[in-house]
Backbone bond lengths (Angstrom), bond angles and torsions (degrees), N, CA, C in turn:
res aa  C-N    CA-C-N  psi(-1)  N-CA   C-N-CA  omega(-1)  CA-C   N-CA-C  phi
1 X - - - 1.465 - - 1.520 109.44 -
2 X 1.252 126.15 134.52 1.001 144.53 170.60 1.678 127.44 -47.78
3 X 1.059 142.18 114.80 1.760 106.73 177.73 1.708 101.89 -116.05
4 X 1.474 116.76 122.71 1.318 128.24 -165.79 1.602 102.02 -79.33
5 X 1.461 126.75 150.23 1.655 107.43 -168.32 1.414 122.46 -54.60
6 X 1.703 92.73 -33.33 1.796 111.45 178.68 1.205 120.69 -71.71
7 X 1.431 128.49 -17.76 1.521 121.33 166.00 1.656 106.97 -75.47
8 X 1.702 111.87 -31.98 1.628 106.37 175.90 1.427 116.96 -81.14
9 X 1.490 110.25 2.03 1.552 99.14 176.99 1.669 94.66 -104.47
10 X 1.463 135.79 -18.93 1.437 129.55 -166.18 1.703 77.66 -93.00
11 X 1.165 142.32 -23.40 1.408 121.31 -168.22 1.793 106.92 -67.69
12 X 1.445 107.87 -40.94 1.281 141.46 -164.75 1.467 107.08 -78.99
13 X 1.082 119.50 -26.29 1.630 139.62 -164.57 1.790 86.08 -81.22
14 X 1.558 115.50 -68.91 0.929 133.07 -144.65 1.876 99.31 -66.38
15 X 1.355 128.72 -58.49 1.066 164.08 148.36 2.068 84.88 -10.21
16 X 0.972 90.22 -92.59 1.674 100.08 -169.10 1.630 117.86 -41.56
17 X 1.208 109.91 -28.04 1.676 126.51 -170.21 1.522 97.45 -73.71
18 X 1.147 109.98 -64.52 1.699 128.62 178.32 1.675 102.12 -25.77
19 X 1.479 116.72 -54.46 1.559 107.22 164.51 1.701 131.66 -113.91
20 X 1.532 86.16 26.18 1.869 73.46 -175.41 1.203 115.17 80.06
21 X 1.439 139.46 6.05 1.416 117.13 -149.88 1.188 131.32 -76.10
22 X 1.254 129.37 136.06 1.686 147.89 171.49 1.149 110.02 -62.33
23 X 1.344 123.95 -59.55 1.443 113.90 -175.37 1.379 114.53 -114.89
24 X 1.616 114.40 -159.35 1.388 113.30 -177.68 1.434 132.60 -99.43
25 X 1.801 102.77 22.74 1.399 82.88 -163.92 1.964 129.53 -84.72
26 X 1.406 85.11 9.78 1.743 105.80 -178.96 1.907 102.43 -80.12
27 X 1.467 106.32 -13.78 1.458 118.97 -169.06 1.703 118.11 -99.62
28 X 1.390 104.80 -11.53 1.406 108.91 176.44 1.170 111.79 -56.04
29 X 1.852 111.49 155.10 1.494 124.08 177.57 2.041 95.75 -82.14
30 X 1.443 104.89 170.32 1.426 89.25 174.12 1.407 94.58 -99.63
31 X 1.355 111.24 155.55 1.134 133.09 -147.38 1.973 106.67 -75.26
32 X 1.202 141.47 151.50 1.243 152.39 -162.67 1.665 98.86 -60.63
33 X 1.185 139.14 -42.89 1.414 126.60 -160.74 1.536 98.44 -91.99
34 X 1.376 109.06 -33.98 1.669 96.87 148.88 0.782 167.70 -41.18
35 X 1.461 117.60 -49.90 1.033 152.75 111.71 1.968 112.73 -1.54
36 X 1.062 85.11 -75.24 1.159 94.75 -167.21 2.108 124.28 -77.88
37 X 1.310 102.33 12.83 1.178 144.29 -151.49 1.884 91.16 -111.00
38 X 1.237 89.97 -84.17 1.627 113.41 148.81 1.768 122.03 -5.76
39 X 1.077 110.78 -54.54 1.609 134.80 -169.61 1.482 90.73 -91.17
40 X 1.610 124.52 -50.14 1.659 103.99 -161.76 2.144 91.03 -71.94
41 X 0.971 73.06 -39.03 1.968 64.94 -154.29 2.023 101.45 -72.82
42 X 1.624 103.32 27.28 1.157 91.28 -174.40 1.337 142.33 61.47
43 X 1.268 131.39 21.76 1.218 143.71 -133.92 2.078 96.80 -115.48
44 X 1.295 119.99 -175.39 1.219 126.95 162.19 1.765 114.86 -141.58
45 X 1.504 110.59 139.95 1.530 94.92 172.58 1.270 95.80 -88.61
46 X 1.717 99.14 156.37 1.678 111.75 -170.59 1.701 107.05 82.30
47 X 1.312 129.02 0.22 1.553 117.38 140.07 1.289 152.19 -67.19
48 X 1.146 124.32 147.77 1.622 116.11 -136.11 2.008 89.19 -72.63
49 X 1.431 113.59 146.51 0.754 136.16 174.27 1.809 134.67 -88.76
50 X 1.228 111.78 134.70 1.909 110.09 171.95 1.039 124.83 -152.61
51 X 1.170 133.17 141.80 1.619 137.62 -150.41 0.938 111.28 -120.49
52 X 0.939 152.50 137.23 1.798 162.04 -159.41 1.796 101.38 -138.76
53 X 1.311 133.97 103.85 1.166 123.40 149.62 1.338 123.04 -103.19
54 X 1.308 120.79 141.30 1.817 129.65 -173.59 2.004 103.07 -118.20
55 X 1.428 109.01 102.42 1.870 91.56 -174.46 1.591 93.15 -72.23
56 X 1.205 137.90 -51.36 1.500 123.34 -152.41 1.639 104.92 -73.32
57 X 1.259 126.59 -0.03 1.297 133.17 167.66 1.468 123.39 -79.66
58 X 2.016 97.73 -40.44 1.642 127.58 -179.70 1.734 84.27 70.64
59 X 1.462 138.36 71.57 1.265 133.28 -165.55 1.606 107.60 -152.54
60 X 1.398 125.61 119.07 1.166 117.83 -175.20 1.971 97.04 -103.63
61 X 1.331 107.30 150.98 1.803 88.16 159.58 1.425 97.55 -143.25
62 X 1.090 93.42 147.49 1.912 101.48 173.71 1.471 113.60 -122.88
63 X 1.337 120.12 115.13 1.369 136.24 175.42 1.567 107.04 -88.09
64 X 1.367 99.93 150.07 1.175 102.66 166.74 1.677 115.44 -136.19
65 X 1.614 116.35 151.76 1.570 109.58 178.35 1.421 120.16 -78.37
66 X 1.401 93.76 158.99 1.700 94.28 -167.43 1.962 86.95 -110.77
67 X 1.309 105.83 178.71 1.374 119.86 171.76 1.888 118.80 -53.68
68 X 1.415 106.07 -32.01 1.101 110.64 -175.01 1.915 113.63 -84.96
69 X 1.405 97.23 -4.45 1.804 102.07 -162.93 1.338 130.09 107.47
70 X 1.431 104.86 -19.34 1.434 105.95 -156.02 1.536 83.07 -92.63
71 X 1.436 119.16 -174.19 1.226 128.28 -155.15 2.034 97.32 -136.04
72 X 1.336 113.63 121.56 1.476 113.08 176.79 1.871 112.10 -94.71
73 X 1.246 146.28 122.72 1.334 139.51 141.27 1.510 119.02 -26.87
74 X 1.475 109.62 87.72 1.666 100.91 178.62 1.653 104.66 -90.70
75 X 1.327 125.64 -21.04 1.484 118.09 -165.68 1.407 92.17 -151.96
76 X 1.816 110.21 162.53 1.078 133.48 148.20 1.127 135.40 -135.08
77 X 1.590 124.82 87.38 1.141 116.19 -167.03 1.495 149.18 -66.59
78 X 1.104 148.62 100.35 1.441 120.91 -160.60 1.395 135.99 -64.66
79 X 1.111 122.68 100.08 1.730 120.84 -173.28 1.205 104.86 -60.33
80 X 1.635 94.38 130.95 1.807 93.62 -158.59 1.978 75.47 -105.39
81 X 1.047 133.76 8.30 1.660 108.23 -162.38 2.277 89.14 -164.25
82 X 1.457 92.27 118.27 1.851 91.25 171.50 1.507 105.28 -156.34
83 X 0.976 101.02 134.60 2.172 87.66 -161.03 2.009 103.53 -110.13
84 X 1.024 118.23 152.84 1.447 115.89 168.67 1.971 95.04 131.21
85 X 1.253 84.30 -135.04 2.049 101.02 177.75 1.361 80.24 -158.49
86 X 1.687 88.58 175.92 1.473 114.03 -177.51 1.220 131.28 -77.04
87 X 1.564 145.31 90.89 0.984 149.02 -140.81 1.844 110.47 156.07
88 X 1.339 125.58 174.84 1.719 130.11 171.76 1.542 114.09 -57.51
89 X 1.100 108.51 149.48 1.398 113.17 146.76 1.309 118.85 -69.83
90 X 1.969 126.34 131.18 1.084 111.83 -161.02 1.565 107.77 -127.15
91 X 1.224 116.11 -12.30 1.448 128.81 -174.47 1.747 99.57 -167.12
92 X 1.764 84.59 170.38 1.673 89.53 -162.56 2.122 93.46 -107.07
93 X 1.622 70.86 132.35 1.830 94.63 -173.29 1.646 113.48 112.80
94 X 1.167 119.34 -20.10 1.248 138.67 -150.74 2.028 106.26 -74.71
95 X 1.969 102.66 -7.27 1.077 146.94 155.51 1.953 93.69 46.62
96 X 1.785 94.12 50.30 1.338 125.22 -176.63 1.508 103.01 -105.04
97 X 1.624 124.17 114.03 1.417 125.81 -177.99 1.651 85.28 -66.72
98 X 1.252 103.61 142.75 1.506 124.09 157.32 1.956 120.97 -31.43
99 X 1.281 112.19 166.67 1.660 112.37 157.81 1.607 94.66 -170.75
100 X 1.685 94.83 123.40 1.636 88.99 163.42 1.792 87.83 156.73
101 X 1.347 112.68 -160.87 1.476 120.39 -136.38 1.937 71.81 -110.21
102 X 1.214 128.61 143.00 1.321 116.34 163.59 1.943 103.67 -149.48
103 X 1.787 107.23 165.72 1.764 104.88 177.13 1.012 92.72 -116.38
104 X 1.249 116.59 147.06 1.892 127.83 135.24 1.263 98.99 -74.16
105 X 1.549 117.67 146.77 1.734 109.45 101.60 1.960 106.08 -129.82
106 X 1.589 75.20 -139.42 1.984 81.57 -140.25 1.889 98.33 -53.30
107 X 1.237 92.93 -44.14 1.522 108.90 175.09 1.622 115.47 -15.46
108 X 1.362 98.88 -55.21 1.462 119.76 179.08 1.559 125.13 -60.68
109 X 1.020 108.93 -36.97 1.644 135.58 173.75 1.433 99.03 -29.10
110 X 1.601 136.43 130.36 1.171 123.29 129.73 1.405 135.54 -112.03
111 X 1.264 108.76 126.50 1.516 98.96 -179.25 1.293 134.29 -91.28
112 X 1.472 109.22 -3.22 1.643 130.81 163.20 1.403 133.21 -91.76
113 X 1.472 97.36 15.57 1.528 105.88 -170.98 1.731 108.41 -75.23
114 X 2.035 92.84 120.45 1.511 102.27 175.84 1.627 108.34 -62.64
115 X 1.611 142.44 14.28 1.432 109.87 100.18 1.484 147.63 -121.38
116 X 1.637 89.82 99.71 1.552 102.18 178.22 1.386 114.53 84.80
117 X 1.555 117.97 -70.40 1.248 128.21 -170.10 1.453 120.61 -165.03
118 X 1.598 107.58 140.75 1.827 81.55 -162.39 1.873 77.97 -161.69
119 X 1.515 94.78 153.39 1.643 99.56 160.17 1.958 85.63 -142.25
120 X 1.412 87.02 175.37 1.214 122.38 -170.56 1.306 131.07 -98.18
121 X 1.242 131.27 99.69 1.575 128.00 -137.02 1.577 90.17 -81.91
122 X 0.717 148.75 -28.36 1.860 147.04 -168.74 1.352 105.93 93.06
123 X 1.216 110.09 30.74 1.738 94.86 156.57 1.654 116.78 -91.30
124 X 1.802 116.92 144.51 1.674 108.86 8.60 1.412 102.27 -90.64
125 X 1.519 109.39 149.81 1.162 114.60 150.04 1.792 136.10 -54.64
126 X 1.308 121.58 -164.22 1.391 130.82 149.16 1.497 115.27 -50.62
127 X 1.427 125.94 -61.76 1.273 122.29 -171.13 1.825 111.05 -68.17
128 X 1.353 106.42 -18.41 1.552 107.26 178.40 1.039 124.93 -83.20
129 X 1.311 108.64 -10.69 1.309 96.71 -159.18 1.790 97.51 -120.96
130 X 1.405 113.34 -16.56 1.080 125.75 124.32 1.376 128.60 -16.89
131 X 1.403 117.03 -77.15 1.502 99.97 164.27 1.985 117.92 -107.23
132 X 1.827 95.71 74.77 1.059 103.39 169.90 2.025 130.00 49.47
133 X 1.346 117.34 20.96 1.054 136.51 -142.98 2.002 89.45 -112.30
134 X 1.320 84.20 134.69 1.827 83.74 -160.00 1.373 93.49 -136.42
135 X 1.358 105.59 141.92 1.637 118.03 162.67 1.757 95.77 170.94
136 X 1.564 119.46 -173.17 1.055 141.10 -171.37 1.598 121.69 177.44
137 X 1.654 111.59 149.34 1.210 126.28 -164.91 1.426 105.45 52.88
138 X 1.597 101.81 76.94 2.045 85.71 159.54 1.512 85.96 -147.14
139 X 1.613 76.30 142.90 1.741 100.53 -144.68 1.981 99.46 -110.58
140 X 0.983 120.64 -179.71 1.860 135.13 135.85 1.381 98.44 -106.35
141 X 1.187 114.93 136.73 1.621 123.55 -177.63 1.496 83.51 -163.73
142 X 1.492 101.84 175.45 1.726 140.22 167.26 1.078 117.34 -82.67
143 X 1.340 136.86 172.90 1.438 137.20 145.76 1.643 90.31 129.03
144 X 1.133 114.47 -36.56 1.643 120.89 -175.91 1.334 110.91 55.96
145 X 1.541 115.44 63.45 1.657 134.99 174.65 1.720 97.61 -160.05
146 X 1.412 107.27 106.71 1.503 107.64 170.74 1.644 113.45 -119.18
147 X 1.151 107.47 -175.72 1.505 120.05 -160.21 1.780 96.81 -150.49
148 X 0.744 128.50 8.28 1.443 113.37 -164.31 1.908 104.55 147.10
149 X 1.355 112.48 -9.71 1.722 118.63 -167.44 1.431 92.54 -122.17
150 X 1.487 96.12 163.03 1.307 110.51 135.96 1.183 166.74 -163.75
151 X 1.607 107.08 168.13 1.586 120.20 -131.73 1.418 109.80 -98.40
152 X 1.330 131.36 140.89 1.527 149.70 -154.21 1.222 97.58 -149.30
153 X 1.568 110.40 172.70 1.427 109.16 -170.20 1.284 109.06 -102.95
154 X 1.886 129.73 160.78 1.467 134.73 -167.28 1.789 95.69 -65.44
155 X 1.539 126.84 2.27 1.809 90.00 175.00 1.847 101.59 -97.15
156 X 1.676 80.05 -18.91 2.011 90.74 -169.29 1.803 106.73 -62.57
157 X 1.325 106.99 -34.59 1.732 118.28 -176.21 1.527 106.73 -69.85
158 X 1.079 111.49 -35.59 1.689 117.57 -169.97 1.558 88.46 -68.46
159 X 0.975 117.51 -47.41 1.723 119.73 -146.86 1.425 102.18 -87.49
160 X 1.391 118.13 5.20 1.462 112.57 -154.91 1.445 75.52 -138.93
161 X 1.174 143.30 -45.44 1.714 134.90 167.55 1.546 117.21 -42.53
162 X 1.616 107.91 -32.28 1.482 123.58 -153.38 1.462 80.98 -70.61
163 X 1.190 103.23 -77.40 1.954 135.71 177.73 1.347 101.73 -32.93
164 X 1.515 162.16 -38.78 1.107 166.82 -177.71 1.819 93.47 -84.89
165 X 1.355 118.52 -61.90 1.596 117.16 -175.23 1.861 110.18 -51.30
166 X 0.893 85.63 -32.51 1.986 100.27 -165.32 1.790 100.48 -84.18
167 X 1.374 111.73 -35.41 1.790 88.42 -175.89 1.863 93.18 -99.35
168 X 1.374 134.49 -10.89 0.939 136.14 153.87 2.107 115.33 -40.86
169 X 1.236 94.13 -70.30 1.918 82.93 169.50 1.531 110.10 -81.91
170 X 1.235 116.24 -3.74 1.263 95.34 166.27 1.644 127.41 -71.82
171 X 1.737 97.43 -6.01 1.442 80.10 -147.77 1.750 121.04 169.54
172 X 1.491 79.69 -77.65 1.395 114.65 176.31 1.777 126.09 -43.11
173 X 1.540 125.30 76.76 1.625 102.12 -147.40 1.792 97.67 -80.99
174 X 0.791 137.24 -36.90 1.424 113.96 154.80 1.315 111.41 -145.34
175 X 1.192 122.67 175.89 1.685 142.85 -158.87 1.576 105.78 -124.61
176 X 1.697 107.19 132.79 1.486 118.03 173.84 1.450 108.32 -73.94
177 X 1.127 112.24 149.85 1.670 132.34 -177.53 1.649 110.72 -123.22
178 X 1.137 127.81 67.13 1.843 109.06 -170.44 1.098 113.00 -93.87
179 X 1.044 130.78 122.85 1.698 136.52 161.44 0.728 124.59 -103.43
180 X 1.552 116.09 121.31 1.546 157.97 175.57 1.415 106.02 -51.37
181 X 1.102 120.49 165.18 1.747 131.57 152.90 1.453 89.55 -117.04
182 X 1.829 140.54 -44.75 1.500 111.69 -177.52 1.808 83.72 -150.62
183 X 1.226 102.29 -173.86 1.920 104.72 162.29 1.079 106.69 -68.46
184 X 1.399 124.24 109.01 1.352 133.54 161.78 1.723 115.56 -31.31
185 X 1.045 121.94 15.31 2.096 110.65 177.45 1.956 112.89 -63.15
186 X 1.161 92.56 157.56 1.833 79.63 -178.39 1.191 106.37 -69.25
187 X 1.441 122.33 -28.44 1.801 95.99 174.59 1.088 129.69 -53.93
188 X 1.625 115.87 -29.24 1.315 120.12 -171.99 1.486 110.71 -71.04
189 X 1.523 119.40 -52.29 1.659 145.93 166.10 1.527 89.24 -30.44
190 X 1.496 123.37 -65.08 1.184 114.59 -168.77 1.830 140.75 -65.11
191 X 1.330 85.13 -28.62 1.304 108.07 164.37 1.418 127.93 -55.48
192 X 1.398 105.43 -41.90 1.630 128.23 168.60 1.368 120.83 -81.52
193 X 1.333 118.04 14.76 1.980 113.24 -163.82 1.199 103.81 -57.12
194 X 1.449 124.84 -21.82 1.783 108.83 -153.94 1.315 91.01 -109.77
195 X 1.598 125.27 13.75 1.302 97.28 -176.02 1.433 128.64 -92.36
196 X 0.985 151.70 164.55 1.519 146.28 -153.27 1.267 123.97 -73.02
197 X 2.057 105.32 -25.08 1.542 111.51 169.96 1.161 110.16 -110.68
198 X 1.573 126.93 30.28 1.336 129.00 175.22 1.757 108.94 -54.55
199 X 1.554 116.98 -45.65 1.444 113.24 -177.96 1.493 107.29 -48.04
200 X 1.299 117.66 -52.12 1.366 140.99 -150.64 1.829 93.69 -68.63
201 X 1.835 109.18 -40.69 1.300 82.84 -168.30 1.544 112.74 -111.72
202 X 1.689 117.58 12.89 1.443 104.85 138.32 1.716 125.29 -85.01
203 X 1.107 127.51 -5.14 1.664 104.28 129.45 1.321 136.64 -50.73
204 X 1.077 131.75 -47.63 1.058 123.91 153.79 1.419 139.70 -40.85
205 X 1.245 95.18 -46.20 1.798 102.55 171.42 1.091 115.88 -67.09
206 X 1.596 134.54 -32.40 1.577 116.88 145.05 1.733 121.84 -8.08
207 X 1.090 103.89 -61.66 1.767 118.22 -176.64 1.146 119.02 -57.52
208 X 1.618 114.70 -42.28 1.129 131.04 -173.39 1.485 114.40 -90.01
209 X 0.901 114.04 -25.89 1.806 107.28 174.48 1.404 102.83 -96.03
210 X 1.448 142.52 -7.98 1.737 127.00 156.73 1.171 90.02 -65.66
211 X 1.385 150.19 -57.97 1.412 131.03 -123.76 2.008 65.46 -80.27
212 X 1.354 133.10 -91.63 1.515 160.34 -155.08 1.693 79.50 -17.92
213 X 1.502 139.17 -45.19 1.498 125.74 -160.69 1.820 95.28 -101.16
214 X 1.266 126.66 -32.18 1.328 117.12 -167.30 1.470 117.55 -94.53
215 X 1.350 110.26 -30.79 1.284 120.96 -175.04 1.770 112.04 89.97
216 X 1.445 115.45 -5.08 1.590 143.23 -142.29 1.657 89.27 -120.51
217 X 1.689 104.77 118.07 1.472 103.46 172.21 1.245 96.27 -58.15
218 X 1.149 127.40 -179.19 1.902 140.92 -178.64 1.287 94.25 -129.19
219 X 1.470 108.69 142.20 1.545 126.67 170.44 1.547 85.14 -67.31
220 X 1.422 105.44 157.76 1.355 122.59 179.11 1.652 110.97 -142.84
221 X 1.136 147.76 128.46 1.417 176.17 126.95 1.480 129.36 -71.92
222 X 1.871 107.75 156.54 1.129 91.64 -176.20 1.762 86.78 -133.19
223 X 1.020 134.10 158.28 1.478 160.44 162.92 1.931 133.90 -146.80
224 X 1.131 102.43 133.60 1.576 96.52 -170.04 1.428 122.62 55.26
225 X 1.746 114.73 17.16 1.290 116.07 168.16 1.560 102.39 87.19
226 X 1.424 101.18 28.03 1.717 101.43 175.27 1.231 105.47 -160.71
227 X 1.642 106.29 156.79 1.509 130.01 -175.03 1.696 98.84 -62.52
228 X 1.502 104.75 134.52 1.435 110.83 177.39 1.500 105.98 -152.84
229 X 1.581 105.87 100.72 1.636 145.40 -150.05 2.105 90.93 -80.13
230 X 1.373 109.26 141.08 1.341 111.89 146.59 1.265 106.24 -164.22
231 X 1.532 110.13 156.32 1.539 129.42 -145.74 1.191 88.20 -78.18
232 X 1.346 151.65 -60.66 1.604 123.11 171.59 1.885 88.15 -145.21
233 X 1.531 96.24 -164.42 1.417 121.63 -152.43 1.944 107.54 -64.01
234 X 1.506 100.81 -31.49 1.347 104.87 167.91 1.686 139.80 -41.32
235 X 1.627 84.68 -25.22 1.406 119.08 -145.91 1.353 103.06 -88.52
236 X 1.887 114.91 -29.89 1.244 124.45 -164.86 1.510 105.84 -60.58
237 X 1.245 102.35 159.71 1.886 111.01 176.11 1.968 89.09 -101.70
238 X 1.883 107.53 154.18 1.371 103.67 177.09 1.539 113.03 -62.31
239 X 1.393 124.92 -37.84 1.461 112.95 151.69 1.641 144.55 2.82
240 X 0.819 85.08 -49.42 1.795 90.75 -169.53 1.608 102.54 -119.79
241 X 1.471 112.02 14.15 1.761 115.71 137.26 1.416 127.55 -76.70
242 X 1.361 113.07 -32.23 1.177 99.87 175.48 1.758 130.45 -106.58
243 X 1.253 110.16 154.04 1.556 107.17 -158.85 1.160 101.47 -96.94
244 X 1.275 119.05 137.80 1.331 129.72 170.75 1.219 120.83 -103.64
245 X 1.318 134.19 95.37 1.098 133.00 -155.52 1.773 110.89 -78.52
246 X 1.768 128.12 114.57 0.850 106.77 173.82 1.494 99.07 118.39
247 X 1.453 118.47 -55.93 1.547 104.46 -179.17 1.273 126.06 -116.50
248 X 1.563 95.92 131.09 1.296 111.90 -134.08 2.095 111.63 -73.80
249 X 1.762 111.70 -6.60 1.567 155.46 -178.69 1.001 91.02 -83.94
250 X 1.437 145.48 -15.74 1.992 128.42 -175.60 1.563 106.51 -74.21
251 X 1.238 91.95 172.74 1.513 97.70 172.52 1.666 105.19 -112.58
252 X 1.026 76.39 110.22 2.108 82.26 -177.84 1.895 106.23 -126.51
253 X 1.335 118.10 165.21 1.542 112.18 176.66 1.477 108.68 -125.82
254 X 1.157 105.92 132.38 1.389 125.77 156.34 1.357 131.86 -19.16
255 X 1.430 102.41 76.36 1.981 107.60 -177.11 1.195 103.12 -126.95
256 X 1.359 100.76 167.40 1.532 118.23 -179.69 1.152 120.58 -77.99
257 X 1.636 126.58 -162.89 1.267 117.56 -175.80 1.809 122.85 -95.67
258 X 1.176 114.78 112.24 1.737 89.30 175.77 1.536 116.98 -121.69
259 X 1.072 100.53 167.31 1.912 106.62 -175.66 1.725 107.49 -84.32
């Protein structure tokens, strides 16, 4: 795909507005070992982007797409800061990191975040709010001090803003965010049977074992107050295009925010 100068300056336009910004740090190039990082694993800047977070790991990973679809591991960041236990965010203050299927897009981006850099994972989603599940602003940002987000360090945010800005004009209208409570493997599942969000998080693992066999983020949806996984966009039923405003039993899918 092509990027015309004016789609990279309205991409860039859009990005910057979201905070007002004063300075440049929403404008940095990504940095040379990145870059160059990029080239061994074959990679492109401005490829579509996906985020994998694990809290009992404290582990961010960011994949990126290749030409063929499939999705490569370019980074793993270490979340140095995620506050709560293992389980959803369930109310606002409750200073519970999130878990569940979530979108960016650019909308979301902040480039004024007092730390450093931050976008906005879209909680709550469809399924949260669905079951009545309340909170706001919980972000991935820098600074490595969270409250409810989570926090990575100011070189990991730059590099992961760059990578979100770049498949954004490339293209990309927004990017999946999923957060884990651990690696979904059955040992792990098993280890946890008695725990209280065990239902909650083999739904989830639906999500997580397409991506583990396809390499292919999975469209993600919610119906009857639950995650409802398909191997990509083809896959969707006309159902869960249209929004039902209000009830909370539709079948609607998991997107980000747009104007």
């Amino acid at each position: 795909m092509s990027i015309t100068p004016i789609r990279r300056l309205v991409v860039v336009i859009a990005i910057v507005l979201v905070g007002c910004m004063t300075d440049d740090r929403a404008l940095q190039p990504l940095p040379e070992p990145a870059k160059a990082e990029l080239a061994v694993r074959g990679l492109k800047l401005g490829a579509p982007l996906y985020v994998r977070v694990f809290k009992a790991e404290s582990e961010m990973e960011v994949w990126l797409g290749r030409s063929d679809g499939e999705y490569t591991l370019f980074r793993t960041y270490p979340i140095c800061n995620w506050s709560g236990d293992l389980g959803p965010k369930t109310r606002e203050g409750d200073k519970q990191a999130p878990e569940g299927f979530y979108m960016v897009a650019a909308r979301q981006m902040n480039p004024k975040s007092r730390n450093y850099l931050a976008f906005n994972i879209g909680y709550p989603n469809a399924y949260d709010r669905a079951h009545g599940y309340t909170g706001s602003a919980l972000m991935v940002h820098g600074g490595c001090r969270s409250a409810g987000c989570f926090a990575i360090t100011d070189a990991a945010i730059k590099e992961l803003f760059v990578l979100a800005r770049e498949a954004f004009t490339a293209g990309q209208r927004e990017f999946p965010v999923h957060a884990f409570p651990f690696r979904m493997t059955e040992e792990n599942m098993a280890i946890r049977e008695g725990n209280r969000w065990h239902p909650f998080w083999e739904n989830m693992k639906q999500g997580y074992d397409v991506f583990e066999i396809s390499h292919r983020p999975p469209v993600v949806g919610v119906r009857d107050q639950r995650y409802v996984v398909f191997l990509d966009d083809q896959f969707v039923p006309p159902e869960f295009r249209i929004q039902s405003a209000g009830a909370t039993s539709a079948a609607r899918l998991i997107n980000g925010w747009f104007r």
